[in-house]
Every structure is written in C-alpha cells, then in structure tokens.
C-alpha positions as CSV (number, residue, x, y, z in Angstrom):
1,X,136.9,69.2,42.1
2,X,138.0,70.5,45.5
3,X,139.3,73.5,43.5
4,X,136.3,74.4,42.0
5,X,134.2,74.8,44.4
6,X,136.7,77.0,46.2
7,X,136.7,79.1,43.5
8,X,133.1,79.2,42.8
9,X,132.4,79.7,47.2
10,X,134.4,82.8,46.7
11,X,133.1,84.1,43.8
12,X,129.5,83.7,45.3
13,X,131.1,85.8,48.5
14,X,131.7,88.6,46.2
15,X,128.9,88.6,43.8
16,X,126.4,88.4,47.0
17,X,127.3,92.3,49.0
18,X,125.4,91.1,51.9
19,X,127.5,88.2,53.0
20,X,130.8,90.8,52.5
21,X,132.4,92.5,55.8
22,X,131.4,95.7,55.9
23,X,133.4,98.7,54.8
24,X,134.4,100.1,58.1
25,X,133.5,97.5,60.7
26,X,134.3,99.4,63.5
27,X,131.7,101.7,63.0
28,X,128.6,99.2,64.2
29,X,131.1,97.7,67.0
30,X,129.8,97.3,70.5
31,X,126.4,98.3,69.3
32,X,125.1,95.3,71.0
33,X,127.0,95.4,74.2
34,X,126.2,98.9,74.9
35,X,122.1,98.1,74.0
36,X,122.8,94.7,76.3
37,X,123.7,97.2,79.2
38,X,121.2,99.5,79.0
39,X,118.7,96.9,78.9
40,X,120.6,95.8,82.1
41,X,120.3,98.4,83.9
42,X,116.7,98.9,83.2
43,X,115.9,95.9,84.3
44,X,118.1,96.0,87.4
45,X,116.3,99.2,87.9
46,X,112.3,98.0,87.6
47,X,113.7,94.6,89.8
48,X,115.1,97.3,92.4
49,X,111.6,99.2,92.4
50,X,109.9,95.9,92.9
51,X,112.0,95.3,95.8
52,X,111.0,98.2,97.4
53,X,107.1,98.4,96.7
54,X,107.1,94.7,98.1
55,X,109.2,95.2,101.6
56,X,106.7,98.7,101.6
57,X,103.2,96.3,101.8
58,X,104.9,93.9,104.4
59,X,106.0,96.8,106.5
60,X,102.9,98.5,106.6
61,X,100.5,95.1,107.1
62,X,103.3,94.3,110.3
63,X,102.4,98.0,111.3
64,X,99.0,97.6,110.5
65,X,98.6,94.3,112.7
66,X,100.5,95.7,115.4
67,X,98.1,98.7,116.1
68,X,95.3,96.2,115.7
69,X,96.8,94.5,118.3
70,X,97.1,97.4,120.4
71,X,93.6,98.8,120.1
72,X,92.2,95.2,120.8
73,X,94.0,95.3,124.0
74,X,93.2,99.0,125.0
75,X,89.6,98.2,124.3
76,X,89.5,95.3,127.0
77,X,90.6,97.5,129.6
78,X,87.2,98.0,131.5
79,X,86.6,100.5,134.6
80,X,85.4,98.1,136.7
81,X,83.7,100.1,138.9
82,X,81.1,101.4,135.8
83,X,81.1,97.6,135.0
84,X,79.6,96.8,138.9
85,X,77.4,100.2,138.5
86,X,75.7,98.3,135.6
87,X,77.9,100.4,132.6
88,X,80.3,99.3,130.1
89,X,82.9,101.9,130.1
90,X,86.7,101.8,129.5
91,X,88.7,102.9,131.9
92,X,91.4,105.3,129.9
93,X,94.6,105.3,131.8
94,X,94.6,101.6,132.0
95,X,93.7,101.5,128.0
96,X,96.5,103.7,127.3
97,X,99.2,101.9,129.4
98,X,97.4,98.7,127.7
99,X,97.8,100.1,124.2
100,X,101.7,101.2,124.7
101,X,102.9,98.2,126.1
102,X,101.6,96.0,123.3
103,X,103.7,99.1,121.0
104,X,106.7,98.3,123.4
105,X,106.9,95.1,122.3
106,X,108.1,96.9,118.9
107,X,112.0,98.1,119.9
108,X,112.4,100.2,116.7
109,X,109.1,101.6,117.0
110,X,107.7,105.2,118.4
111,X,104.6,105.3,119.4
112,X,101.6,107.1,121.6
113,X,98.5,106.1,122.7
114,X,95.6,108.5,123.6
115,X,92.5,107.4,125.4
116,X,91.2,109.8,126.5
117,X,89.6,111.7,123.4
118,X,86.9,110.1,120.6
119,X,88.6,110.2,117.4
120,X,87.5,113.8,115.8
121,X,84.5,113.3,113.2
122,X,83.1,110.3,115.2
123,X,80.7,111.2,117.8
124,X,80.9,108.9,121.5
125,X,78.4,106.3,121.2
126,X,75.2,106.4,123.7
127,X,75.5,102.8,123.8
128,X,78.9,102.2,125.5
129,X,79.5,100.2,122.6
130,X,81.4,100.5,119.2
C-alpha cells in the first residue's frame, strides 16, 4: 500500500504544474531579499526623519523657554529712580546685562540682548506697561 500512494503523490506532482519547480529557478531568486531591503531602508529612512523632526521641537521649546526666561528677567529690572518719581520704567542697561546673563547660563549658545529700542511695528506704550 506504501507503494501506491508514492506512486499516486508523484503523479499528482506532475499532473498539478503549479506545485512543480519552476523552469529556471534562478530567475525569481532573491526577489524577496532584495524587496526586504528596500523596505529596510525605507523604513530606516522615515525612523531617521522622525528622529530629527522630534530632537527639532525639543530644541526649539529649550530655546523657546530660555528666552522666556530671559525677557522675564530683563523686564524686572526697574530704574529706580522713575519708580521713586512715581513711574514705572525699565532701566535698559541693567535689562540688558539682566537678559545676557540668564543667556550665559547657555555655554553653547550666542546670544544679544537689546534694550534699548521697542521692537519695530509695536509702538512704546503710554502706560509704562505691556
């Protein structure tokens, strides 16, 4: 019995084309390892991108925070004599040395600090204030 199903297994094999090696089976080899790598590298590629657009938003927020931190202090430098003549009023070289030691707390970073001038497009404020 052992021998006829061998026989009938084989002939199966040959009457069915599609479960036959194929002609020249060189011609399809590697097909998958060279789609494998490309797919690979594309992904190595988008994860690299990703990467980058992340450690962009943290450096900009630290950047961000740190001339926060810097205005904040620049803006509590107060002439005190306008403040005993009844007037709020910064005084600017004290803002500005303020302001750049805050920034020289950064070692890596270059940075300036101008009190002196309103920002151009905004107009001083009558107030004192804001």
């Amino acid at each position: 019995m052992s021998g006829l199903s061998r026989i009938t297994i084989g002939a199966t094999v040959a009457a069915n084309p599609a479960l036959t090696p194929a002609a020249n089976p060189r011609d399809e080899r590697g097909a998958v390892l060279v789609a494998g790598l490309l797919l690979a590298l594309a992904l190595l590629i988008v994860i690299g991108a990703a990467v980058d657009i992340g450690r962009a938003f943290i450096e900009r927020r630290e950047l961000v925070s740190l001339a926060d931190q810097a205005a904040l202090s620049g803006s509590q430098a107060l002439d005190l004599d306008a403040l005993h003549a009844g007037q709020l009023a910064l005084d600017p070289s004290e803002a500005q040395a303020t302001a750049l030691a805050v920034l020289g707390t950064e070692p890596k970073l270059r940075a300036e600090a101008d009190a002196g001038t309103p920002q151009a497009g905004r107009a001083p404020s009558s107030s004192g204030c804001c």
